[in-house]
TIRO-2110 file (N, C-alpha, C; in Angstrom, 1 decimal):
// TIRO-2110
-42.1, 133.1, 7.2, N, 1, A
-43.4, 132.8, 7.9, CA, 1, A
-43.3, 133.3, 9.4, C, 1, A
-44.4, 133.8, 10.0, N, 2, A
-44.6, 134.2, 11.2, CA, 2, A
-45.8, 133.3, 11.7, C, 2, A
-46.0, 132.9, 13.0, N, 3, A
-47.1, 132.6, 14.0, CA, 3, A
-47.5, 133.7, 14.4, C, 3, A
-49.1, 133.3, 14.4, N, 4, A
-49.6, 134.3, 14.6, CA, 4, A
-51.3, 134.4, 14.5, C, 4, A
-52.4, 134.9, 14.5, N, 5, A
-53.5, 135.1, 14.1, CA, 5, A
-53.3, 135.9, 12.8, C, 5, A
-54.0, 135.3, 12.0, N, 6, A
-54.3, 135.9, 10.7, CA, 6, A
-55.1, 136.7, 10.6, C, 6, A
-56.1, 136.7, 11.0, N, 7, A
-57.0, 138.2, 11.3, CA, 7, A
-56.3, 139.5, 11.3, C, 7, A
-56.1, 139.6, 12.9, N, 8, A
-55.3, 140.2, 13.4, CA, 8, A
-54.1, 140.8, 12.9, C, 8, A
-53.5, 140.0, 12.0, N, 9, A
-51.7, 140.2, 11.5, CA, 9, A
-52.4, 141.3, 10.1, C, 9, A
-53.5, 140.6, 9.6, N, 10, A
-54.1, 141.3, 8.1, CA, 10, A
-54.8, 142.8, 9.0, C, 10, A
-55.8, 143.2, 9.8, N, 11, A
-55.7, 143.6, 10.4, CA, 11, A
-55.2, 145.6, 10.2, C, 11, A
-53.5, 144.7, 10.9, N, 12, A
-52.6, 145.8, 10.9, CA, 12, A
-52.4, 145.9, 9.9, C, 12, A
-51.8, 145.3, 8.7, N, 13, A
-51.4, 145.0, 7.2, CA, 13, A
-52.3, 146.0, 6.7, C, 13, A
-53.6, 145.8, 6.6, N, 14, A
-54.5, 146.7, 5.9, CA, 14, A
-54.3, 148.2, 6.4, C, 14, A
-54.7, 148.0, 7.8, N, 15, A
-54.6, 150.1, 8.2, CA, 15, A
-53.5, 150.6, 7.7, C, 15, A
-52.1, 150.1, 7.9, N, 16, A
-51.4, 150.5, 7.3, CA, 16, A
-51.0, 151.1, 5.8, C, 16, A
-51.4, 149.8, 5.4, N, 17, A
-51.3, 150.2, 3.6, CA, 17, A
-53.1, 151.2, 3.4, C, 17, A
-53.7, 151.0, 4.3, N, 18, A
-54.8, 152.0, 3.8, CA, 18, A
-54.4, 153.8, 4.1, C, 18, A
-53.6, 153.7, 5.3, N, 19, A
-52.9, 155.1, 5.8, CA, 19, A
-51.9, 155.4, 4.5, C, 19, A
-51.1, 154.7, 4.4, N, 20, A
-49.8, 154.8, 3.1, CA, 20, A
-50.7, 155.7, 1.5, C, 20, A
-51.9, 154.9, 1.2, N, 21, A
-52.4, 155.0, 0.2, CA, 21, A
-53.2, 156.2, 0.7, C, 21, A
-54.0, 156.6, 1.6, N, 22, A
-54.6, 157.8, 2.0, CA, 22, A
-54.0, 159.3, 1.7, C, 22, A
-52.8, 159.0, 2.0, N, 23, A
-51.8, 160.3, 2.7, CA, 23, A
-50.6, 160.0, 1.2, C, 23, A
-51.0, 159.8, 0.3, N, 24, A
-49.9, 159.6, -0.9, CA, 24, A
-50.9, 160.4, -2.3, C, 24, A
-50.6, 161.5, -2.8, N, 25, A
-51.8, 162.4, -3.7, CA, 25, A
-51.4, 161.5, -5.0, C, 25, A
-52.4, 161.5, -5.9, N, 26, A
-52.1, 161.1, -6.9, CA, 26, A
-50.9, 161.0, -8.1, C, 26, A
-50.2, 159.8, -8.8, N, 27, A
-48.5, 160.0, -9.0, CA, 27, A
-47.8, 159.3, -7.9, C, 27, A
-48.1, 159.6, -6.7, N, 28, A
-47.2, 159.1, -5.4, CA, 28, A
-47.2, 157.9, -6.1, C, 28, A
-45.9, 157.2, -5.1, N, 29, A
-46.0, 155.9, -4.6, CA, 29, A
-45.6, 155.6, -3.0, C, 29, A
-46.3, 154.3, -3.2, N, 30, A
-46.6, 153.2, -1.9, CA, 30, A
-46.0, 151.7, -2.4, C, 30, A
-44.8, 151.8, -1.5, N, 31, A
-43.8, 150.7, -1.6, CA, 31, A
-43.8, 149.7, -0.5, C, 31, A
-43.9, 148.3, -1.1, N, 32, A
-44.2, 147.1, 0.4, CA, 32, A
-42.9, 146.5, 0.3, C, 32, A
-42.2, 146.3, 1.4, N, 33, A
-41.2, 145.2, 1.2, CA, 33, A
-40.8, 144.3, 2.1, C, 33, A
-40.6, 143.6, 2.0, N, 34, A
-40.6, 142.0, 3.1, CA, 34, A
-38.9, 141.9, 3.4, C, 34, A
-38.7, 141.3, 4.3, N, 35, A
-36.9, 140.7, 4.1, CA, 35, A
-37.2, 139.8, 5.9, C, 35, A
-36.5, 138.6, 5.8, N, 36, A
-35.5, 138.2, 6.9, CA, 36, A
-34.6, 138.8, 7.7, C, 36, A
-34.7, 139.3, 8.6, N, 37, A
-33.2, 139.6, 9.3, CA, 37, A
-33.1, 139.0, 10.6, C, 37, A
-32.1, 138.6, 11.0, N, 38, A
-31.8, 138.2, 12.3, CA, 38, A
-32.8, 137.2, 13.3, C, 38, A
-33.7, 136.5, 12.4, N, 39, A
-35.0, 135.8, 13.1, CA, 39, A
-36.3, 136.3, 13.2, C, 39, A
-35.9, 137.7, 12.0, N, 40, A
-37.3, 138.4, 12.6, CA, 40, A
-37.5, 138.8, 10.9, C, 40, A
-38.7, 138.4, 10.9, N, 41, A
-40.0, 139.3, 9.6, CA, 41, A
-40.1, 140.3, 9.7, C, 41, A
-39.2, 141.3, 8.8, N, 42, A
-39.2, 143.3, 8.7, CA, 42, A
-40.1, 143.1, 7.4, C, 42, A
-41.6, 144.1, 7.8, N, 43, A
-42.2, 144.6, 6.6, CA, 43, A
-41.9, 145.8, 6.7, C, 43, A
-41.7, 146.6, 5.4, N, 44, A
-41.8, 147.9, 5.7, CA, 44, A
-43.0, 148.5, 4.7, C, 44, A
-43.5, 149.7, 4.7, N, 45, A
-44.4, 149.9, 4.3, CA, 45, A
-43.6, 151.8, 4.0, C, 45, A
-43.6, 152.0, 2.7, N, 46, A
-43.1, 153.5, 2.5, CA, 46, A
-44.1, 154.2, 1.4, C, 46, A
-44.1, 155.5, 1.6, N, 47, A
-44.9, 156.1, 0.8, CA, 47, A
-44.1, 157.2, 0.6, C, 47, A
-44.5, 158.2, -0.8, N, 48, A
-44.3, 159.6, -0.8, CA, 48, A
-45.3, 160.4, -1.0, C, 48, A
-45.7, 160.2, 0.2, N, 49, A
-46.8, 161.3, 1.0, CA, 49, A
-46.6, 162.2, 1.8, C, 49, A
-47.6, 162.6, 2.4, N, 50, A
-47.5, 163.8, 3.3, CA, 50, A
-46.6, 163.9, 4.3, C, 50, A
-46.1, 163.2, 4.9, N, 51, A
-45.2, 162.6, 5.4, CA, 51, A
-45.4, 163.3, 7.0, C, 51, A
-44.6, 163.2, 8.0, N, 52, A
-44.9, 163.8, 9.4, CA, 52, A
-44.2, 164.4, 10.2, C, 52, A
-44.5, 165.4, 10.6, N, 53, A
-43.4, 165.8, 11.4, CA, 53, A
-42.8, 165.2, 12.4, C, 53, A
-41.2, 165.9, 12.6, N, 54, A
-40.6, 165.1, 13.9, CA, 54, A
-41.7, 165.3, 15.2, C, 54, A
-41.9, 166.2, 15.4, N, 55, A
-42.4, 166.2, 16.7, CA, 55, A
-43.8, 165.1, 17.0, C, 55, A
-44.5, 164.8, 15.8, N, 56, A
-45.5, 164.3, 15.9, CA, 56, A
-44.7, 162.5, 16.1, C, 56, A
-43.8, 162.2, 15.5, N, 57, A
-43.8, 160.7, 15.0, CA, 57, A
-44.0, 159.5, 16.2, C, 57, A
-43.5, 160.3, 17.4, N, 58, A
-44.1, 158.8, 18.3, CA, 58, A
-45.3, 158.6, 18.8, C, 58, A
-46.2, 159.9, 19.0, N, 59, A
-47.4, 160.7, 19.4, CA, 59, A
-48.5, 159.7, 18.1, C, 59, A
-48.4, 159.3, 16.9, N, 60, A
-49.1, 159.1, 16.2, CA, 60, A
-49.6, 157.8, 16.8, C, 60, A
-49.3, 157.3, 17.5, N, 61, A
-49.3, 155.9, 18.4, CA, 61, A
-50.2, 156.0, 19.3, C, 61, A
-50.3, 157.1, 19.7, N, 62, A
-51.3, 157.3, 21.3, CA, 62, A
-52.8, 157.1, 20.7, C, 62, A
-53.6, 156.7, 21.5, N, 63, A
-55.2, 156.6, 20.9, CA, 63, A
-55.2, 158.0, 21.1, C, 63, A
-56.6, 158.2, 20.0, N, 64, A
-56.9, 159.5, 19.4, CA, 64, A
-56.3, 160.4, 18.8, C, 64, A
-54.7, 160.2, 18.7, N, 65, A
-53.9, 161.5, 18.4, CA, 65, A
-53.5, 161.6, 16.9, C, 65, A
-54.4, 162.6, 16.4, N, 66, A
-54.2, 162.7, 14.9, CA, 66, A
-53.0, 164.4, 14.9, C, 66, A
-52.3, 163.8, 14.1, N, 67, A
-51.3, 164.7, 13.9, CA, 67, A
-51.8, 166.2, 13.6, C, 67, A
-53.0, 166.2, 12.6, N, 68, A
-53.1, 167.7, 12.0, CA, 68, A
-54.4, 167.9, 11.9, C, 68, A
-54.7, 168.6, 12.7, N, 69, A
-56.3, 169.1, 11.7, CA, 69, A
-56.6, 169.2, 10.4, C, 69, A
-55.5, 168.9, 9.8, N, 70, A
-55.8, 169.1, 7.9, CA, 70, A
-55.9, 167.8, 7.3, C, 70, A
-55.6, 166.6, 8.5, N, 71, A
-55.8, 165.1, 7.5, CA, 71, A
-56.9, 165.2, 8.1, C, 71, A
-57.4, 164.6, 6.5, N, 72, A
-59.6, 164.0, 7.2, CA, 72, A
-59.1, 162.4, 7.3, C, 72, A
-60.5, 162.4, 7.9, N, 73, A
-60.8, 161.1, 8.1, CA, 73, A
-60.4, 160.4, 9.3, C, 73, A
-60.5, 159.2, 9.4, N, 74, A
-60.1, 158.2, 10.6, CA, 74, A
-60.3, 158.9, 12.0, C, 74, A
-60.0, 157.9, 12.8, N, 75, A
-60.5, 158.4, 14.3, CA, 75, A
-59.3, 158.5, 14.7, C, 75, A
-57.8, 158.2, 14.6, N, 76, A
-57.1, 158.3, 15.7, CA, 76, A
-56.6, 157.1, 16.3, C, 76, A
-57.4, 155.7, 16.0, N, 77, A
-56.8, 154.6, 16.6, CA, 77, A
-56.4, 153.5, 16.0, C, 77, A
-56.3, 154.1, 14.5, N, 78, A
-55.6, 152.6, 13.6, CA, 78, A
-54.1, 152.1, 13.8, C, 78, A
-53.1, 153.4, 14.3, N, 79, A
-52.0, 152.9, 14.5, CA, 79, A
-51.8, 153.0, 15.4, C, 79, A
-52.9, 153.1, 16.7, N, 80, A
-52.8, 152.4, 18.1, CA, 80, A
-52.8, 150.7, 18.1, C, 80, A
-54.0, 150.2, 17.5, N, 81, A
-54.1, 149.2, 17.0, CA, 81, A
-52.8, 148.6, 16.7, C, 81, A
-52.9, 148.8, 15.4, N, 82, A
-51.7, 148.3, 14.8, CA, 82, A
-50.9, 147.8, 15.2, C, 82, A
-50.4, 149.0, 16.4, N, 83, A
-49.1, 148.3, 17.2, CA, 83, A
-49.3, 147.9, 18.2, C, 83, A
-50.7, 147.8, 18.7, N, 84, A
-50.5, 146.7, 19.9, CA, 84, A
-50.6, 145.4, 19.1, C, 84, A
-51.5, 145.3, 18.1, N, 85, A
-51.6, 143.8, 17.7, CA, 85, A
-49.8, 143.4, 17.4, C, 85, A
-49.0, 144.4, 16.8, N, 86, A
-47.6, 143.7, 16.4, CA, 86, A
-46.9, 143.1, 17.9, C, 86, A
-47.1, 144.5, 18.7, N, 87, A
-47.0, 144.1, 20.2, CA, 87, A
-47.7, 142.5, 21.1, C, 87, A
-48.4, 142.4, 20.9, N, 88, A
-49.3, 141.4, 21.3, CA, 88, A
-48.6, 139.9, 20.6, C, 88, A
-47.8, 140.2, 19.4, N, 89, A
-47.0, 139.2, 18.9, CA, 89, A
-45.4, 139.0, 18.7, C, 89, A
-44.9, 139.6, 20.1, N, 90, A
-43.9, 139.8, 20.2, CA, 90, A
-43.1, 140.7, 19.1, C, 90, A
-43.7, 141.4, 18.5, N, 91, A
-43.1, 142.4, 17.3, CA, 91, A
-43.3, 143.6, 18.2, C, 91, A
-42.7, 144.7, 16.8, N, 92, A
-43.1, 146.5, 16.9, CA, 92, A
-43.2, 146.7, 15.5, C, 92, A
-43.9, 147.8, 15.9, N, 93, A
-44.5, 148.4, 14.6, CA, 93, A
-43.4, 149.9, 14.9, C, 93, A
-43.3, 150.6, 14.2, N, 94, A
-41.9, 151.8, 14.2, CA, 94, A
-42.5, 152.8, 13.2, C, 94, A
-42.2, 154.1, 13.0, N, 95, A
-42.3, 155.4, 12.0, CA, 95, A
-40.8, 155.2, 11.7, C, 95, A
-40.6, 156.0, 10.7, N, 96, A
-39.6, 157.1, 10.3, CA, 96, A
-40.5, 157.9, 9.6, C, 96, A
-39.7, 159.2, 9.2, N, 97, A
-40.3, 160.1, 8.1, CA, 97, A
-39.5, 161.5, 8.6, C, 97, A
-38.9, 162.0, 6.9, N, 98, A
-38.4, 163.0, 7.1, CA, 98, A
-38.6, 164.4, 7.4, C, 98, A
-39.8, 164.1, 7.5, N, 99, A
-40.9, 165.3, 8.0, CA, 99, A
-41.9, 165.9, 6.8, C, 99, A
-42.6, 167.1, 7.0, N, 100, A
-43.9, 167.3, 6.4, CA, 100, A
-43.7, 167.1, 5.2, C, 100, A
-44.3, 166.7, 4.0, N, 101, A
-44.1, 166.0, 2.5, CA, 101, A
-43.3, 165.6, 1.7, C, 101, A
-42.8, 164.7, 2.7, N, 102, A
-41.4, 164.0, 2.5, CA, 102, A
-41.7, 162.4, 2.9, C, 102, A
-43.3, 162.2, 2.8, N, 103, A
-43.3, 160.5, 3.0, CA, 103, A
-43.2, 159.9, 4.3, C, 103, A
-43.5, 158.9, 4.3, N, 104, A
-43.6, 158.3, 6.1, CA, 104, A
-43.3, 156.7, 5.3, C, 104, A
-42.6, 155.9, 6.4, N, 105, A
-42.0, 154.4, 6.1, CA, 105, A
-42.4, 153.9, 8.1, C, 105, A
-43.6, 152.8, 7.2, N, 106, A
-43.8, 152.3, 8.9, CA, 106, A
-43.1, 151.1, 8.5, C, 106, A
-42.8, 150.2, 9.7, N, 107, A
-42.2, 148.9, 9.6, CA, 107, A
-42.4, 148.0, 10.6, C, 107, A
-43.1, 146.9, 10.4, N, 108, A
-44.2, 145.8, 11.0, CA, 108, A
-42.4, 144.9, 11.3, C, 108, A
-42.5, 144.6, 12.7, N, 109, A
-41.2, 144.0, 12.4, CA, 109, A
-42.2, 142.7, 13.7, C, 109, A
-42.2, 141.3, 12.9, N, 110, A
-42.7, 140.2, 13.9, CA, 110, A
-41.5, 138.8, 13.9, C, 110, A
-41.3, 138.6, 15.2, N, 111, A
-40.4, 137.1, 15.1, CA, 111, A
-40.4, 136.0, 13.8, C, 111, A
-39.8, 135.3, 13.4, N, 112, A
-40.0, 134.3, 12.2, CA, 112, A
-40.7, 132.9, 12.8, C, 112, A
-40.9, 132.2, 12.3, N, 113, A
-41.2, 131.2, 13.0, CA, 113, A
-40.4, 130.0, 12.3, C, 113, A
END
């Protein structure tokens, strides 16, 4: 369990898994997983999608900054969002990804309650 606004916590939950399922072509998968660690709620959220380059991965954070001209859609500020709302609840929101079509794993990490 986390404290927290529910709105807000679903929110991030959705862009995310809506980004994961976006950027994943048909066949992919989009993997959710939950765990305890250390006092803190780790979601993680992984896909085998298009995945992103190194150079892009902390940049995807900035308002407006869409990694490629070849993804459609969205404006640029869902995983600004995102992580401020995780931010705003003493959490972080984080990337990995091995770079271009090799999948992206975000991870919602918020205190326990």
């Amino acid at each position: 369990h986390v404290v927290g606004d529910p709105d807000r916590l679903t929110q991030a939950i959705v862009n995310l898994l809506g980004n994961a399922l976006g950027h994943t072509p048909a066949g992919g998968r989009v993997m959710v997983t939950g765990r305890v660690d250390h006092g803190r709620v780790v979601m993680s959220i992984a896909d085998t999608g298009t995945g992103i380059d190194k150079g892009d991965l902390e940049r995807i954070f900035e308002r407006f900054y869409r990694a490629s001209a070849s993804r459609s859609g969205g404006t640029g500020i869902g995983l600004t969002i995102a992580r401020g709302i995780a931010r705003s609840h003493q959490g972080d929101l984080t990337v990995h990804s091995d770079g271009l079509g090799r999948g992206a794993t975000f991870t919602l990490t918020l205190p326990a309650s």
